[in-house]
Structures are given as structure tokens and as C-alpha cells.
KOLLUM-603412 format. One record per residue: residue in three letters; chain; x, y, z of N, C-alpha, C, O in turn. Coordinates in steps of 0.001 Angstrom, whole numbers, plus 500000, padded with zeros to 6 digits. Layout:
r  c  n.u  n.v  n.w  ca.u  ca.v  ca.w  c.u  c.v  c.w  o.u  o.v  o.w
ALA  A  X  Y  Z  X  Y  Z  X  Y  Z  X  Y  Z
...
This chain:
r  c  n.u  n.v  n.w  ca.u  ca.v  ca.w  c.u  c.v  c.w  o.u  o.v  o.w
UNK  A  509717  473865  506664  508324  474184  506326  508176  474328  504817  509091  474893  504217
UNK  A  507130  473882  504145  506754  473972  502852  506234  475499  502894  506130  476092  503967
UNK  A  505958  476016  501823  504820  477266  501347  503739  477649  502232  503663  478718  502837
UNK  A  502875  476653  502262  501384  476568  502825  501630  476624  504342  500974  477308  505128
UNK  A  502730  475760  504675  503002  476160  506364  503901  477258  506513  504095  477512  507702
UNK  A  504313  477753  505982  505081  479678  506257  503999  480112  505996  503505  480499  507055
UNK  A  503074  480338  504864  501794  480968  504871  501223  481323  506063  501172  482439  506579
UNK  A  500554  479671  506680  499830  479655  507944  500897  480318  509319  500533  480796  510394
UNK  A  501708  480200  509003  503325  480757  509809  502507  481994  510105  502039  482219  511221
UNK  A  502333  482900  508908  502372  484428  508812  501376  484968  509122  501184  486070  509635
UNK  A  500365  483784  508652  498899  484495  508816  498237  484524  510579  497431  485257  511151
UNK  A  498911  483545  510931  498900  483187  513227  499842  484535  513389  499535  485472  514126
UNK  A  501093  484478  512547  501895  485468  513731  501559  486966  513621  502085  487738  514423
UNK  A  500507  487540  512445  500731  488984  511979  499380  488865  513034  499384  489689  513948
UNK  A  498258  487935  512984  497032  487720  514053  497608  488417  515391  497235  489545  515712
UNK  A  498701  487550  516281  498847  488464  517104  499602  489384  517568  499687  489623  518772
UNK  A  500461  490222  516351  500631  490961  516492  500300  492350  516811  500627  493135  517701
UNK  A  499196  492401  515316  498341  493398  514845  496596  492889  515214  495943  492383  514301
UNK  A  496112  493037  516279  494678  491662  516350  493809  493358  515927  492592  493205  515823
UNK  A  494116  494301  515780  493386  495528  515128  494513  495893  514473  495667  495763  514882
UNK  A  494072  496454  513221  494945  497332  512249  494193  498462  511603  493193  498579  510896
UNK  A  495545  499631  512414  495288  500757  511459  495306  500877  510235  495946  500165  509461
UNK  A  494586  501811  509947  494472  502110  508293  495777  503261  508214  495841  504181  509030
UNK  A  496717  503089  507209  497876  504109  506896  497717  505317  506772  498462  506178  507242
UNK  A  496356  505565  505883  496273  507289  505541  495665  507174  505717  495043  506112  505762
UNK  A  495216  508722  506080  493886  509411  506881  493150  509863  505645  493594  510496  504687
UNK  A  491637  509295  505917  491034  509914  504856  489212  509653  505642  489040  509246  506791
UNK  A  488313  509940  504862  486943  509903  505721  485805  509115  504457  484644  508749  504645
UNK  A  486344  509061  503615  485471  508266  502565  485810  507566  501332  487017  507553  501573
UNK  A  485714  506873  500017  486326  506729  498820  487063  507892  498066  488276  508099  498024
UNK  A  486153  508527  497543  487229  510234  497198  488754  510451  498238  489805  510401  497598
UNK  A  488846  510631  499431  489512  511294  499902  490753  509599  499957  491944  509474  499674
UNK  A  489976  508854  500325  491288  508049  500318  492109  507781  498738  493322  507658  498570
UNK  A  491041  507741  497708  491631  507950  496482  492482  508231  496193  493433  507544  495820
UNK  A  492319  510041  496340  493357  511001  496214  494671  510573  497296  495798  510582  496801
UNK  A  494542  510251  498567  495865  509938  499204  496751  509053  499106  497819  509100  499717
UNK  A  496246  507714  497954  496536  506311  497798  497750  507126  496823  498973  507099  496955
UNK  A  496762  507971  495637  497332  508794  494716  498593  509230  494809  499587  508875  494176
UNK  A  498400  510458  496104  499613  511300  496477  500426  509905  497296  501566  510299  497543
UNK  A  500320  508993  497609  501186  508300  498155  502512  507389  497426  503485  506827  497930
UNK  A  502146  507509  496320  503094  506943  495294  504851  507692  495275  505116  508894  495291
UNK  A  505586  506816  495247  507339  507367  496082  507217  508215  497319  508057  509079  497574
UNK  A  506192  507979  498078  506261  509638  498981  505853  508610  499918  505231  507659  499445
UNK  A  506191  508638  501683  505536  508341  502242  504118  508396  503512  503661  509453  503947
UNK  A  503792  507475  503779  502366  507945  504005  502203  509002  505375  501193  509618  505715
UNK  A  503486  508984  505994  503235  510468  506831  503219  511444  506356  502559  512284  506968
UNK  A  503761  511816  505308  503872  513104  504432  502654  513293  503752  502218  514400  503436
UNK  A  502076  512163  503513  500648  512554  502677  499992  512922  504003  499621  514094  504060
UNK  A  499776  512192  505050  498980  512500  506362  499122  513631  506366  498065  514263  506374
UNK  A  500204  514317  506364  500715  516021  506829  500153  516607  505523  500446  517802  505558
UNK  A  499646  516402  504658  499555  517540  502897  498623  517162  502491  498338  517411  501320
UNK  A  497570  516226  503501  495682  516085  503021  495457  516822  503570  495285  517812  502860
UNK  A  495271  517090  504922  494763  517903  505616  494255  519394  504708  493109  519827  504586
UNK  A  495489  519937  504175  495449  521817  503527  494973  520962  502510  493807  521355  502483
UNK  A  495058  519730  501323  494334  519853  500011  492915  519564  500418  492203  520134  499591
UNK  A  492142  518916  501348  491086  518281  501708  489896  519763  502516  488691  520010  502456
UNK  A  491143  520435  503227  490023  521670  503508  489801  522694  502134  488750  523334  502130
UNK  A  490434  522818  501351  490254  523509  500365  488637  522377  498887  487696  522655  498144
UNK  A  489396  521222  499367  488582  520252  498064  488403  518916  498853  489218  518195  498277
UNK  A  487781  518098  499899  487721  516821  499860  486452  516261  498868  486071  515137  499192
UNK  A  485655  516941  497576  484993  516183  497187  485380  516464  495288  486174  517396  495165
UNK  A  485104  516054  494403  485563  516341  492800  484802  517302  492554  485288  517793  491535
UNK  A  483566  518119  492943  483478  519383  492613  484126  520515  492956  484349  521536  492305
UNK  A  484501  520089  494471  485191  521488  494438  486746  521426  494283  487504  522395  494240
UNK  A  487075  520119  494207  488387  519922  493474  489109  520607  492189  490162  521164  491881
UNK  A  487025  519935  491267  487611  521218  489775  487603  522291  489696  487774  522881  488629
UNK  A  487400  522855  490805  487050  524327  490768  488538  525200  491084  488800  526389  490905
UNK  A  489244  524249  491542  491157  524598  491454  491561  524136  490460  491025  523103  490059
UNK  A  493112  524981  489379  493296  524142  488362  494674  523611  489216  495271  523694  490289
UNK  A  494691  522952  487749  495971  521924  488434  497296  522811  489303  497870  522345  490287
UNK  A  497554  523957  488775  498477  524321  488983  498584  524918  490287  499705  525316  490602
UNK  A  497058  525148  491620  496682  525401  492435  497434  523905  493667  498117  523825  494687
UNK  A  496646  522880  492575  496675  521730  493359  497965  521258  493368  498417  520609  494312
UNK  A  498784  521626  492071  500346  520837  492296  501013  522197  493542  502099  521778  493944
UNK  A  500692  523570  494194  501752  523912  494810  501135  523264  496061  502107  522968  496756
UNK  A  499878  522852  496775  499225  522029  497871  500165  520895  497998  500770  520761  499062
UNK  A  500410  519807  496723  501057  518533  497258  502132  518684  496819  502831  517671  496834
UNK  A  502725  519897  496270  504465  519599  495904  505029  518640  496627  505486  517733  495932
UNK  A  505228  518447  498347  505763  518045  499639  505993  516655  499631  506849  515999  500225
UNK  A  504564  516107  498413  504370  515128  498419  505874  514412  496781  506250  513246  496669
UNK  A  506059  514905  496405  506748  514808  494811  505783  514096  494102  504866  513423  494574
UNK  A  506152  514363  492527  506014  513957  491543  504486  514598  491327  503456  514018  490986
UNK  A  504738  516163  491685  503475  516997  491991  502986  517190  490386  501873  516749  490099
UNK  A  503778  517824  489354  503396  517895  487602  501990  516846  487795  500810  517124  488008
UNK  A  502766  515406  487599  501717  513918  487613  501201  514027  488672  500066  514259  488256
UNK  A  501118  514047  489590  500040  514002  490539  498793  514832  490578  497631  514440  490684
UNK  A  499220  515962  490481  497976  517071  490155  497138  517061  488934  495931  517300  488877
UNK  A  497948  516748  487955  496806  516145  486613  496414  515461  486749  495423  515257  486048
UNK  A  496811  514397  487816  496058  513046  488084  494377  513536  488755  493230  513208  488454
UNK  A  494903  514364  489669  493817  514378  490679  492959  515115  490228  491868  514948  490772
UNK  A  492994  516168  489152  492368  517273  488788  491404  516324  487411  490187  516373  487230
UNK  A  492198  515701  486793  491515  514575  485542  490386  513610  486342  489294  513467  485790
UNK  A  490637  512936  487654  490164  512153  487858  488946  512489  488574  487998  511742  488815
UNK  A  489126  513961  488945  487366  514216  489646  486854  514877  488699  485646  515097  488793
UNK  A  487478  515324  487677  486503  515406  486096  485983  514723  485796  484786  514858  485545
UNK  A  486641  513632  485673  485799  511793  485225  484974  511816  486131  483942  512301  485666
UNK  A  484820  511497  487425  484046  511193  488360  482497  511918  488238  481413  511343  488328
UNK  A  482756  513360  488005  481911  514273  487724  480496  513674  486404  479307  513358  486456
UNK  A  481572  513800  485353  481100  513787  484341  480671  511786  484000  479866  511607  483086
UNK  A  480934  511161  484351  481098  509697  484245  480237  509035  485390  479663  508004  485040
UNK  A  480115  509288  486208  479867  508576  487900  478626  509257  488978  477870  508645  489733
UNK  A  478737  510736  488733  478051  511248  489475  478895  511879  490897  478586  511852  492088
UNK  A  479900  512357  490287  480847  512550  491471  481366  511272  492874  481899  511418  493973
UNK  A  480773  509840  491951  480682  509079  493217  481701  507780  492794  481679  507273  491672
UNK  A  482517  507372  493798  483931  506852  493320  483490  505241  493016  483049  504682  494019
UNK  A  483534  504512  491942  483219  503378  491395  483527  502162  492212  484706  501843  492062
UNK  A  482788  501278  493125  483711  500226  492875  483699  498884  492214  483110  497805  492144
UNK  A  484634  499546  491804  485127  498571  490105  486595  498805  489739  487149  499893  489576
UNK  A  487112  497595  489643  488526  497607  489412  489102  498235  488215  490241  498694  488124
UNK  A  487908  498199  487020  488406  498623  485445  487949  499811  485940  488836  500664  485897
UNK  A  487048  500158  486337  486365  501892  486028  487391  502363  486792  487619  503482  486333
UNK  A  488439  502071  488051  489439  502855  489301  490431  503162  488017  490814  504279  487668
UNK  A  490840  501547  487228  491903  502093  486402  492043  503087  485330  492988  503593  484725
UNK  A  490771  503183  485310  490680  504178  483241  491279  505380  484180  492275  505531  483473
UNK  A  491424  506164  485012  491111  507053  485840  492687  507416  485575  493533  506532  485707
UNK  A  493147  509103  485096  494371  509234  485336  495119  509396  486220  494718  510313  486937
UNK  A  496372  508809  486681  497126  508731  487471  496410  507485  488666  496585  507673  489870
UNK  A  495804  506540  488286  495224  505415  488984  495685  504082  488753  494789  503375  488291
UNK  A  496943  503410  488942  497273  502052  488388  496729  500981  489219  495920  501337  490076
UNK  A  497030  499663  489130  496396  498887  490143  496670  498687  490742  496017  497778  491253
UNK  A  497749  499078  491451  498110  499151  492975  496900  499873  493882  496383  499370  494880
UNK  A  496455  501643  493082  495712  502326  493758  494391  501790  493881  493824  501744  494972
UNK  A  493775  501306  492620  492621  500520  492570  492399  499421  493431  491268  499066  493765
UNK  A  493740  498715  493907  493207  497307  494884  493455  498140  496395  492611  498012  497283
UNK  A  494273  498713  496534  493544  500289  498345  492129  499842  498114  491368  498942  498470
UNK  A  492146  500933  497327  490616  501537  497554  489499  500433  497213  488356  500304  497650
UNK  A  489961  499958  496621  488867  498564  496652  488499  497615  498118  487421  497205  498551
UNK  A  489762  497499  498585  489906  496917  499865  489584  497680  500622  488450  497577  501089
UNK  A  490396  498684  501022  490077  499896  501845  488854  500204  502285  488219  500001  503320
UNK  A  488615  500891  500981  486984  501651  500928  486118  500778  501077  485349  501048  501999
UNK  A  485782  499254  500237  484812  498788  499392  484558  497556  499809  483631  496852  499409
UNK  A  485929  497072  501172  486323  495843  501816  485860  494864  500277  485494  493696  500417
UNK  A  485906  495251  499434  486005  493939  498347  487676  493072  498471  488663  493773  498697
UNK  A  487808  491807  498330  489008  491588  498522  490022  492162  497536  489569  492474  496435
UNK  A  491419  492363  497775  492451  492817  496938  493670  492385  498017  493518  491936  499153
UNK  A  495190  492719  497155  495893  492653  497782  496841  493539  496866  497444  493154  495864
UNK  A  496842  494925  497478  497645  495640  496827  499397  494951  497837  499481  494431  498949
UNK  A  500582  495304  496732  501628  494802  496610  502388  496341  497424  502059  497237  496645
UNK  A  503034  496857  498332  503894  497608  497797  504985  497000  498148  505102  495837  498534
UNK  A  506090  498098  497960  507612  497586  498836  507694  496754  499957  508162  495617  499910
UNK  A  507171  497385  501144  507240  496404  502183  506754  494743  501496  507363  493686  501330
UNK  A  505575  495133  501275  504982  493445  501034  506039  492773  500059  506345  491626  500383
UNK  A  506585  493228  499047  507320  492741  498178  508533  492408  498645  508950  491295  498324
UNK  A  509180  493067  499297  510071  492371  500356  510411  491422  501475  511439  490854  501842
UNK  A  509070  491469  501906  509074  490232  502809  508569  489073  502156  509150  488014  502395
UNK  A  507494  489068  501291  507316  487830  500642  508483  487057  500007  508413  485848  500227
UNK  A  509823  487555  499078  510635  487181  498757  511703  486756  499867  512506  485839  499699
UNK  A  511595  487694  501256  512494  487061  502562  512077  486260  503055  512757  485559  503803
UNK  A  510436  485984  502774  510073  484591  503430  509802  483470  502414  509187  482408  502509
UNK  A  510381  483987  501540  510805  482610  500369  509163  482407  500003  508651  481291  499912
UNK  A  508599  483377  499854  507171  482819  499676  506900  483370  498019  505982  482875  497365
UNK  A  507586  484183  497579  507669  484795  495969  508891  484952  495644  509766  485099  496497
UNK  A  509160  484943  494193  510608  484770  493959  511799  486360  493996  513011  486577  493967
UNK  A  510328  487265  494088  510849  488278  494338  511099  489414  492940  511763  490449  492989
UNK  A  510282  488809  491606  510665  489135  490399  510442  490637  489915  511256  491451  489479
UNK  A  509340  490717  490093  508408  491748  490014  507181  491988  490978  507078  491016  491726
UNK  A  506307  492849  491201  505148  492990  492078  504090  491999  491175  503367  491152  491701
UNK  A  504107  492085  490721  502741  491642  489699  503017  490339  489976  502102  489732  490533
UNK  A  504057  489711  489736  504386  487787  490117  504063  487848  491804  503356  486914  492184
UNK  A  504432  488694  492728  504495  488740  494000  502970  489009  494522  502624  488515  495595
UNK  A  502048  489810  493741  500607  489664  494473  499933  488328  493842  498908  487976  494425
UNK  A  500411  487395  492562  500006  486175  492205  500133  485339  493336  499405  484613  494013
UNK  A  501233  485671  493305  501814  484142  494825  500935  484674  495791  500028  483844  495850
UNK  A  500656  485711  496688  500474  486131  497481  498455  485848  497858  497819  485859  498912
UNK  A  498033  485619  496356  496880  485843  496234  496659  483956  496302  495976  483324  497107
UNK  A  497384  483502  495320  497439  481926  495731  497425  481032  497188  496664  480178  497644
UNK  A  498682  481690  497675  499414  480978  498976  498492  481499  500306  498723  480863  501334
UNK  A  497122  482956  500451  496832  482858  501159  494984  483131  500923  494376  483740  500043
UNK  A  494601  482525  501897  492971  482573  501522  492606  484045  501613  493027  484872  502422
UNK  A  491525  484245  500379  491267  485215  499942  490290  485888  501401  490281  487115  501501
UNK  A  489741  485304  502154  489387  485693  503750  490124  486688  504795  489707  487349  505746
UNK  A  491586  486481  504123  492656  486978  505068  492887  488426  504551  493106  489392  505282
UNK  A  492767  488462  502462  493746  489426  501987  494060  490937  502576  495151  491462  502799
UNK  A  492604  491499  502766  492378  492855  503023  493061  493289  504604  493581  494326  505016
UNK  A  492796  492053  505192  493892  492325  506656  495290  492024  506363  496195  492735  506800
UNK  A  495466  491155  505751  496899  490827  506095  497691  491680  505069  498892  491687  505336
UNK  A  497400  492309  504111  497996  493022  503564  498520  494410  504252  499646  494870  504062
UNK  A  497573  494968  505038  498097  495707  506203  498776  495407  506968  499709  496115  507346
UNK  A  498494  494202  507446  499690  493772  508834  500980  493422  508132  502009  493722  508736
UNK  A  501094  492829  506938  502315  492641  506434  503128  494183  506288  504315  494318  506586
UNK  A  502295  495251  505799  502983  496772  505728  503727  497071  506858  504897  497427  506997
UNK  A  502618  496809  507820  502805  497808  509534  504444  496753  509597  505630  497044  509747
UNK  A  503693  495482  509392  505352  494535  509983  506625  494942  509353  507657  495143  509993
UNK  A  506486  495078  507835  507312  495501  507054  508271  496638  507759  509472  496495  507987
UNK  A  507425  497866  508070  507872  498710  508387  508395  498631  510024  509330  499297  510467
UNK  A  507751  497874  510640  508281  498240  511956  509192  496941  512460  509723  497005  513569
UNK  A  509353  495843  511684  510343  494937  512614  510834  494074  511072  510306  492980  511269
UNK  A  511419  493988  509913  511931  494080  509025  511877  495194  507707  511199  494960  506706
UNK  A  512498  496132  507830  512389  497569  507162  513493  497221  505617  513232  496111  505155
UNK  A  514117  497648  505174  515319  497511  504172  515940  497929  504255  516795  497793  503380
UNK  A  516191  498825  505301  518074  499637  505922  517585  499156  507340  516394  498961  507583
UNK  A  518397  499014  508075  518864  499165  509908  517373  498383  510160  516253  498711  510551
UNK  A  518123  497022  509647  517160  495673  510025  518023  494698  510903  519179  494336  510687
UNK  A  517020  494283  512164  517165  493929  512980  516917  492177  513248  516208  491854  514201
UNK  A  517416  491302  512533  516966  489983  512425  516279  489548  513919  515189  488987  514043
UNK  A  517125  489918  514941  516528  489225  516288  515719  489252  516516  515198  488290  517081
UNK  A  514609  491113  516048  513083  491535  516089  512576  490803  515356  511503  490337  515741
UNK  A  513025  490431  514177  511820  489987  513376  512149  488573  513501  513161  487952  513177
UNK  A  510909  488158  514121  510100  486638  514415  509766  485673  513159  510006  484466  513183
UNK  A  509182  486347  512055  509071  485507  511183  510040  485439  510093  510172  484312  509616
UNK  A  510720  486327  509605  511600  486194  508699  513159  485434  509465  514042  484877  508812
UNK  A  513148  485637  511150  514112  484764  511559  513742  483231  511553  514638  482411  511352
UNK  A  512357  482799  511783  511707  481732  511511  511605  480691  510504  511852  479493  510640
UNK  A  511091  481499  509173  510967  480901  507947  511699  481619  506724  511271  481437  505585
UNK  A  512639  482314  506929  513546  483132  506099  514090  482318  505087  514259  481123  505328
UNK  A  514493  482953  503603  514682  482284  502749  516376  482370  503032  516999  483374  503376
UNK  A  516916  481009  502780  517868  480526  503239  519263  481748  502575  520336  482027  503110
UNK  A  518802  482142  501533  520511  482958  500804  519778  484646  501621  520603  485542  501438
UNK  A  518671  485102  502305  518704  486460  502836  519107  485939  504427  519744  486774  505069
UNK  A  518873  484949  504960  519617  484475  506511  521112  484927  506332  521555  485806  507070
UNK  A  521986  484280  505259  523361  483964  505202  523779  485454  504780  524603  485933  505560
UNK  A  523463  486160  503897  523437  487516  503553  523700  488389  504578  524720  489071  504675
UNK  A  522374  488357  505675  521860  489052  506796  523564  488666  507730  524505  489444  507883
UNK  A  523462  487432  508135  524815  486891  509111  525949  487468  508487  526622  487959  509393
UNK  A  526582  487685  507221  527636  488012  506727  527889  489326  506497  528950  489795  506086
UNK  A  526756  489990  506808  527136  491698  506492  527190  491891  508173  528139  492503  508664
UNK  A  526334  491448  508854  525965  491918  510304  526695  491404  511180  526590  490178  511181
UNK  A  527669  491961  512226  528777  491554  513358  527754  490540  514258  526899  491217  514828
UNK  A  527645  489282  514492  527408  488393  515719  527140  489462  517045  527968  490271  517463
UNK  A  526212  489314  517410  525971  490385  518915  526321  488892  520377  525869  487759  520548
UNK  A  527234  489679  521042  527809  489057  522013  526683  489184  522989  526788  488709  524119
């Protein structure tokens, strides 16, 4: 198969896998998913699920967010790490919102980024997410399978949502970027991976992670 047919490969098989897809974190509007896209950075998204809940009854909107200082809000998401940056993030960014917006979350890719602790990973979520504008945020999972399905070279994220944004119609992005996560995570992961489960990377797998995969892993009788 060329590019364009692993593409179409991925885009039929994640169809029926996932023919509905959950959303990862729990949140009820732009603000709240914001902040969880936020706290989701090295941490994963069950742990944020479990540590919105107590920051969201205390603050789900940027007024009453500022009304805690940071140092309120970093002992709420410690659970989550990299609480110092995270809590200035969140405490800066419903200041802006306040004072800039009208307490009301932009959508706009430059206005998500000026925002502290907001890179463009978080900006293309919530763009998609919230705003169903197209995006294709990149994380680990996605970055891993695109390079196992020989579909990016695997360099960086930033080369990997290029390809990703090229090789599939912009119609698909906002779904399939989810179904590629959920897949990521549940039938090619990056420890205690199971080639036989996974259908497409046993399918259209890039030829040196097949031989890799066979040479570390005992033949099952």
C-alpha cells in the first residue's frame, strides 16, 4: 500500500471501531475543558477526570477562579504534576479571559496561544473539542502510531500533525484524532503491546517496527 491507501486503511478501520467517540476529559463547556486540556499535560487523563471535579466545584468559571490565588489552586491539582506551572497557568489565563474576552474563551488559535501555560497542542483540543473547528492535536499516542504506520517519519510532533493534516481529509480530523488516541491506547499502547490485537499496525506497519516487534517478542504457539 502507498500513503493514501494506509490513510484510507485507517480512516474505514478506526470508522468501525469507534462509529461514536468519547470525549477523554470531562468537562461541560470551553473554560472547563481548557483548564483540563491544561492539567492534562505529562499527567493522564484519568487523573485529571479524578482532580476537576474538587477544582471545578470550587471555580468552573475565570471569575471565581481569580478569586483563589495560585497557591490555593496548585494544592487542588498537585495529583495532577507540574502543579508550580500549571496553577500560574490557570490562574493567568482566567485573568486574561476576564480582562481581554469577557470571561468568554476565544475561538481563535492565536488568542488560545498568547494565554499562559496554553501551547498548540491545547489550542487545537479546544478548538476541535469545544469549537468543532477542524484541528488535529498530536499527542503521544497519535505520534506513535503514525510513525508505526509508516505514515510520518516520526521526527517530531510538529512534522507528525503536517503529515497527518496532509495524508487525511480535513472532514475526518476532529474524529479521527480521537479514535487514533482511544486506539492508541487500547490495542497498540508503548509497553505490553500486543501485535495480534492491533489490526492496523499488523496490516500496514512500517516494515523496521514489524521486525523489531518479531525480534523482541517470543512467536506464540
Amino acid at each position: 500500500m502507498n500513503k493514501e491507501a494506509r490513510a484510507k486503511f485507517v480512516i474505514n478501520t478506526l470508522k468501525k471501531i469507534y462509529p461514536t467517540i468519547p470525549i477523554p476529559l470531562d468537562h461541560k463547556d470551553p473554560y472547563t475543558l481548557l483548564i483540563a486540556v491544561l492539567l492534562s499535560a505529562q499527567c493522564t487523563d484519568v487523573r485529571v477526570n479524578q482532580i476537576t471535579p474538587f477544582l471545578f466545584a470550587k471555580a468552573d468559571n475565570p471569575y471565581e477562579m481569580v478569586k483563589m490565588d495560585v497557591d490555593e489552586i496548585r494544592e487542588i491539582i498537585k495529583p495532577c504534576g507540574l502543579s508550580p506551572m500549571k496553577s500560574k497557568g490557570i490562574y493567568g489565563l482566567s485573568k486574561m479571559l476576564i480582562d481581554e474576552y469577557n470571561g468568554i474563551v476565544p475561538a481563535d488559535f492565536k488568542a488560545l496561544e498568547s494565554f499562559p501555560g496554553v501551547g498548540h497542542k491545547t489550542a487545537s483540543v479546544v478548538m476541535s473539542q469545544a469549537f468543532g473547528v477542524p484541528a488535529f492535536p498530536v499527542d503521544t499516542h497519535i505520534h506513535r502510531l503514525m510513525y508505526r504506520w509508516n505514515l510520518s517519519n516520526g521526527k517530531n510532533v510538529v512534522q507528525t500533525e503536517k503529515d497527518a493534516k496532509r495524508l487525511f481529509p480535513e472532514e475526518n480530523w476532529n474524529d479521527l484524532h480521537l479514535q487514533m488516541i482511544w486506539y492508541g491506547r487500547e490495542y497498540s499502547p508503548a509497553r505490553g503491546w500486543d501485535l495480534e490485537k492491533d489490526i492496523i499496525t499488523k496490516t500496514i506497519g512500517r516494515k523496521s517496527v514489524l521486525e523489531e516487534y518479531y525480534k523482541k517478542t517470543p512467536v506464540k504457539k
